[in-house]
C-alpha positions in Angstrom: 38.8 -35.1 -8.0 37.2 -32.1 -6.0 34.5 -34.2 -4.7 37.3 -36.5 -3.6 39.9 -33.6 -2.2 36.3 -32.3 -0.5 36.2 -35.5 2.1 39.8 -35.3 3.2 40.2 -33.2 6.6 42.9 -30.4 6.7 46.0 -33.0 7.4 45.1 -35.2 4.9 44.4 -32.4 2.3 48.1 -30.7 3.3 49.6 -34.3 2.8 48.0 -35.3 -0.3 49.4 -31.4 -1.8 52.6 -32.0 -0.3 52.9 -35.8 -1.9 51.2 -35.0 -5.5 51.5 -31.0 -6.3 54.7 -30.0 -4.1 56.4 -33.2 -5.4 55.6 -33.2 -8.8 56.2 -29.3 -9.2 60.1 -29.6 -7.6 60.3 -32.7 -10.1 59.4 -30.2 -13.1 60.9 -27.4 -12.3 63.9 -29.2 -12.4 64.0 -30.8 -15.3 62.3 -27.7 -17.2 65.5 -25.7 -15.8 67.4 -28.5 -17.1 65.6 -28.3 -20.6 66.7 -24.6 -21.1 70.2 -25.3 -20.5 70.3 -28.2 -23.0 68.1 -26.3 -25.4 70.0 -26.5 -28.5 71.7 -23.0 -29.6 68.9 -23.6 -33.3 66.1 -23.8 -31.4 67.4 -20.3 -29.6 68.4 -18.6 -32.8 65.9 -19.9 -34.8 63.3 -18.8 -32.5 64.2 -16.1 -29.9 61.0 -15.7 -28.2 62.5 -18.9 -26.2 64.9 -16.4 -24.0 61.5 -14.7 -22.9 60.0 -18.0 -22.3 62.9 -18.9 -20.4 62.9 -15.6 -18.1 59.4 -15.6 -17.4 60.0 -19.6 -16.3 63.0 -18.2 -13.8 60.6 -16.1 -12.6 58.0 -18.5 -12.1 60.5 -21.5 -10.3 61.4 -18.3 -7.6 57.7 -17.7 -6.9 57.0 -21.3 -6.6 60.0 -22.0 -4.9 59.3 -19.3 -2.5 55.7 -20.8 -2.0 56.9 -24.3 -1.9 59.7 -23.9 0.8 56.8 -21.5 2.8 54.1 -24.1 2.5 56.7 -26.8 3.9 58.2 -24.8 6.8 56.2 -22.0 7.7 52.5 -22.8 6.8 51.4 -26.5 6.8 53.6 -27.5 10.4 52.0 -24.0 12.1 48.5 -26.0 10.7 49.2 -29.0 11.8 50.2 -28.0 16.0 46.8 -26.2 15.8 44.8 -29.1 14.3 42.9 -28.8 17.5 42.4 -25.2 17.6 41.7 -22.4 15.4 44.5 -21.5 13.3 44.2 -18.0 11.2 45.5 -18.6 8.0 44.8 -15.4 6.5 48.5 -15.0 5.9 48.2 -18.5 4.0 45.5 -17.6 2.2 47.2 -14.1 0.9 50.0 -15.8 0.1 48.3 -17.8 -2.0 46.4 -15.8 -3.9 49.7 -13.0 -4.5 51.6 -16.0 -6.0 48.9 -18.0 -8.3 48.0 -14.2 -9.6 51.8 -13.5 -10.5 52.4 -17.0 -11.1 49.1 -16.7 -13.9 50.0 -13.7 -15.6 53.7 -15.3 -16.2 51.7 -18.8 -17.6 49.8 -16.6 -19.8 52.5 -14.7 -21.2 54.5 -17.9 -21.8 51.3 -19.0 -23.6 51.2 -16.4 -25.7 54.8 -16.5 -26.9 54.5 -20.5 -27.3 51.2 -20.6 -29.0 49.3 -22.2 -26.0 52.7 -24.6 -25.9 52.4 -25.8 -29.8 56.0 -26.1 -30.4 56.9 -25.2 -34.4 57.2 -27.6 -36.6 61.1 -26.8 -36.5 61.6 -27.6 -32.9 64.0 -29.9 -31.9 63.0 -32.7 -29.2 64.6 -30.5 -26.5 62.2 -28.2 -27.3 58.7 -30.1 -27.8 59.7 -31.4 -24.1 60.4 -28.2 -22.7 57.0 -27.0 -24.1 55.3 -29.9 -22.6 56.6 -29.4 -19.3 55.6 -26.4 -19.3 52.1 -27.1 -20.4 52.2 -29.9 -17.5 53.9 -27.5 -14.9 51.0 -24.8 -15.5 48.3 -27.4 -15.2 50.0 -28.6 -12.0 50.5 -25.3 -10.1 46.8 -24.2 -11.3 45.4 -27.2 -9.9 47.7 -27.0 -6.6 47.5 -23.1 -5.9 43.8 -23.5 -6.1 43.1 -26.6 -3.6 45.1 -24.2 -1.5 43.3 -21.0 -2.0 39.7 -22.7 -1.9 39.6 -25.8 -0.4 42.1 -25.8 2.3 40.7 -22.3 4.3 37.1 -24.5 4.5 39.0 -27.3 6.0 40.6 -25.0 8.5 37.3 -23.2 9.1 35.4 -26.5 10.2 
């Protein structure tokens, strides 16, 4: 998939993260956030490491959320009225790397508590989901925050 991401130019590449990461993330963060409120009160008592889980996800939705929102309003429109011209996306490129480092050490805390997201063999169906979508939410963001960090600023550059 790099080599394909590689041969888009910078609008396409900004379009194709807006359409399959930005998308996809809202999509899961919503119905992850929806997952913890419906997680049954067994699964919580049973195992209380979920609270943890559930505070580091808050914490993760507001720094992707923040990135999100900055990506569509701030960042890719500034890129795309200086598709002609030089455009310095250091800021971008900052921003970037701040949130996919916070946004990591969260994801690996959460995979630490979850047992690299192998639910226990108690777990309700609420909470296999919730596990999954956060396996699929990490995978997502990893892949997104990084066509952003490395791919994009070569785009720009050419």
């Amino acid at each position: 998939m790099q080599q394909q991401l590689k041969k888009l130019n910078a609008i396409e590449l900004m379009n194709f993260v807006s359409d399959k990461y930005h998308a996809s993330e809202k999509r899961n963060l919503s119905s992850l956030n929806q997952c913890f409120q419906f997680m049954p009160a067994q699964d919580i008592n049973n195992h209380p490491e979920l609270n943890t889980v559930r505070s580091h996800f808050n914490d993760i939705r507001r720094l992707l959320q923040k990135h999100l929102t900055d990506s569509e309003t701030v960042y890719f429109p500034a890129i795309r009225e200086n598709s002609n011209h030089y455009y310095d996306f250091s800021s971008l490129k900052t921003q970037v790397l701040s949130t996919k480092q916070n946004i990591s050490k969260l994801f690996s805390k959460i995979q630490g508590l979850t047992h690299h997201y192998n639910p226990p063999a108690d777990a309700s169906a609420w909470m296999k989901l919730c596990y999954a979508l956060l396996h699929d939410l990490e995978s997502d963001t990893s892949h997104h925050l990084f066509v952003e960090e490395s791919i994009l600023p070569l785009k720009l550059e050419a």
